[in-house]
Backbone as ProteinMPNN parsed JSONL, in Angstrom:
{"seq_chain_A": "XXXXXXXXXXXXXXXXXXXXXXXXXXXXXXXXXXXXXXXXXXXXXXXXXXXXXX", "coords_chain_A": {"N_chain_A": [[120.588, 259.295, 178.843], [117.862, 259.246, 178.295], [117.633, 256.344, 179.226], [117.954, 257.332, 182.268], [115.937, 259.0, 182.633], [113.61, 258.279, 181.151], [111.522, 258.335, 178.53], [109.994, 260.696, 177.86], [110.713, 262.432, 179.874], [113.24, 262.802, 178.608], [114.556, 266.151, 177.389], [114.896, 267.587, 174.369], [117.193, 269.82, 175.3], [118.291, 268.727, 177.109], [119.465, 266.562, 176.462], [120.954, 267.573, 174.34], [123.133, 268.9, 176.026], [123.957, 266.941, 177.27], [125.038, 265.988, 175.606], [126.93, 267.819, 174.683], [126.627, 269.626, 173.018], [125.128, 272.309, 171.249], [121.656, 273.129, 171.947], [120.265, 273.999, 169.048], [121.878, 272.845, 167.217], [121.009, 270.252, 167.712], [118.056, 270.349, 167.099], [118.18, 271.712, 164.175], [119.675, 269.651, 163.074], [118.13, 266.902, 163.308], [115.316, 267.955, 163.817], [113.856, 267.368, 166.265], [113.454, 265.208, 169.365], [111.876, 262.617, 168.604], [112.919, 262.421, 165.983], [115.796, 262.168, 166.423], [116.056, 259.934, 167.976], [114.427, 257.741, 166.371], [116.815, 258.001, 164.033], [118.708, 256.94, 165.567], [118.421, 254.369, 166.773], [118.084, 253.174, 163.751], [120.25, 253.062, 162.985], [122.668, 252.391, 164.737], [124.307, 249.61, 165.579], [122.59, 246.923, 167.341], [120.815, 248.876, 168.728], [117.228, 248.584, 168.718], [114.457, 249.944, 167.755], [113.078, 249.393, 170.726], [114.266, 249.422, 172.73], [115.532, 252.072, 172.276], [113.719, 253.309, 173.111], [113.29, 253.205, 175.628]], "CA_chain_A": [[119.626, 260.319, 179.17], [116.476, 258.319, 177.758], [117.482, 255.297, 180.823], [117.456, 257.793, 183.671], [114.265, 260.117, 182.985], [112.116, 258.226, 180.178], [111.415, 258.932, 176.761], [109.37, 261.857, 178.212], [111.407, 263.45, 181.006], [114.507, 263.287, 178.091], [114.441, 266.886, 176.594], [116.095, 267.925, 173.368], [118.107, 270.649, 175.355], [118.863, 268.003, 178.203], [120.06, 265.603, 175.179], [122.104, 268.549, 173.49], [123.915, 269.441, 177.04], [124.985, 265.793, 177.94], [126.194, 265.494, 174.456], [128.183, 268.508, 174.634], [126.286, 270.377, 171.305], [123.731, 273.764, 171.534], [120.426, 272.731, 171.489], [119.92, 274.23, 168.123], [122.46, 271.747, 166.495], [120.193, 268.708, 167.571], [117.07, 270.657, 166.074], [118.908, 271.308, 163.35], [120.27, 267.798, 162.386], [117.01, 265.837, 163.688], [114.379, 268.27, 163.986], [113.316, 266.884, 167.86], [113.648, 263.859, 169.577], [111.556, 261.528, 168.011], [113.902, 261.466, 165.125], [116.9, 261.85, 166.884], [115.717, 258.205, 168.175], [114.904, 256.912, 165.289], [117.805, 257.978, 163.363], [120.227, 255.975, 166.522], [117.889, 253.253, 166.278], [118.484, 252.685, 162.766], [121.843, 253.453, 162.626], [123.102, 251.928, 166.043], [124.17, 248.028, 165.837], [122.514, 246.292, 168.509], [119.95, 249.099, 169.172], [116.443, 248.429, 168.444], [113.325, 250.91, 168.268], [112.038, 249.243, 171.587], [115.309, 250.177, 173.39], [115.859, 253.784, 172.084], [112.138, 254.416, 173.602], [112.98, 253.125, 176.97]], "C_chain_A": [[118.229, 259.723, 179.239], [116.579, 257.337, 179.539], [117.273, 255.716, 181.878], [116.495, 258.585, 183.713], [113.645, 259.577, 181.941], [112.539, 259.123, 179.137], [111.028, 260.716, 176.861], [109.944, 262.903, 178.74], [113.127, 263.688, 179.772], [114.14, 264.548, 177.027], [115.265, 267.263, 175.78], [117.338, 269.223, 173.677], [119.029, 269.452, 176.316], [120.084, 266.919, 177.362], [121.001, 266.805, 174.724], [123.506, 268.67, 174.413], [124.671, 268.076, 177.323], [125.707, 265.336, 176.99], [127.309, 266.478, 173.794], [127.764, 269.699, 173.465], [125.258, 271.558, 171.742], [123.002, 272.77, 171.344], [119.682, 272.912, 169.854], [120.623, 273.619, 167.005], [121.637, 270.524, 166.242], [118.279, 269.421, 167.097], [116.972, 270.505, 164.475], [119.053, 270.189, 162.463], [118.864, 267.05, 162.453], [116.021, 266.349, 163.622], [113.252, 267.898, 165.345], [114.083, 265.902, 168.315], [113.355, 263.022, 169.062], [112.386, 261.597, 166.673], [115.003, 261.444, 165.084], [116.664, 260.209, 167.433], [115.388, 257.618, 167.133], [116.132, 257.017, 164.132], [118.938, 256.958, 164.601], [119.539, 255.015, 166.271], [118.042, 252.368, 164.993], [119.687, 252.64, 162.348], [123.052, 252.737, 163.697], [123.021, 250.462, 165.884], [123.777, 247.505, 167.444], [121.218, 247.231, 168.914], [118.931, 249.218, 168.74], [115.395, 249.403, 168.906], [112.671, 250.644, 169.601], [113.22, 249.989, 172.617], [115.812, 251.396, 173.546], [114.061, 254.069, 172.698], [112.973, 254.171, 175.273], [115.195, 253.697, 177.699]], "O_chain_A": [[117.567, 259.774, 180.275], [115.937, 257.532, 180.571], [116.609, 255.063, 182.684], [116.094, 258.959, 184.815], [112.859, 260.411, 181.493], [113.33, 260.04, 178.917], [111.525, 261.654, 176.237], [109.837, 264.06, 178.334], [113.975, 264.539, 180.045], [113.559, 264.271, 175.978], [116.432, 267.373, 176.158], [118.154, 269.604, 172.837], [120.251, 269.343, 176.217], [121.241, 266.661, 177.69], [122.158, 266.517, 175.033], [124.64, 268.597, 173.941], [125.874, 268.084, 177.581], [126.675, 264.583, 177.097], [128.149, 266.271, 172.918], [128.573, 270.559, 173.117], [124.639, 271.402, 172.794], [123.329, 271.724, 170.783], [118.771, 272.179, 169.47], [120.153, 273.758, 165.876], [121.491, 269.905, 165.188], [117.423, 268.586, 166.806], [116.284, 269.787, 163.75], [118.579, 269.971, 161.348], [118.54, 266.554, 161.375], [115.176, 265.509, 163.315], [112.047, 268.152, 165.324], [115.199, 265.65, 167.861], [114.271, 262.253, 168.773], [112.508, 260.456, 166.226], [115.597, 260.93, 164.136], [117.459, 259.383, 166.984], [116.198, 256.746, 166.82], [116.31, 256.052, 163.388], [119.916, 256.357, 164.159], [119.987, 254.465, 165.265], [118.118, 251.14, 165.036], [120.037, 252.128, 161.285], [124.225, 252.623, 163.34], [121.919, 249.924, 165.997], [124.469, 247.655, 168.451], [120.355, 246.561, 169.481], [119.026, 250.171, 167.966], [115.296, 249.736, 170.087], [111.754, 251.411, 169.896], [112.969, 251.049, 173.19], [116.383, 251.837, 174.544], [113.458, 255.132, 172.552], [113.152, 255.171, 175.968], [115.451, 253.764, 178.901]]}, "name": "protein", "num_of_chains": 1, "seq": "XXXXXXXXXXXXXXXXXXXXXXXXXXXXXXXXXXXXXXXXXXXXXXXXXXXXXX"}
């Protein structure tokens, strides 16, 4: 989602829908995007905070 529209153009409903969940699940759990990215970032082997931005 993040690789084809940017950090910016990825919205937390657009993110909820391609991952199959309500939008109010990934509020919920993460409270936005920015720490839905840093929670994969830290949690994700191999992916690094510069990579979960872009």
């Amino acid at each position: 989602m993040v690789s084809e529209f940017g950090y910016e153009g990825a919205s937390p409903a657009g993110i909820a829908e391609r991952a199959e969940v309500s939008k109010g699940l990934v509020s919920h759990c993460f409270g936005g995007k920015d720490r839905l990215r840093e929670t994969a970032a830290s949690t994700t082997p191999g992916l690094t905070r510069r990579s979960a931005l872009t």
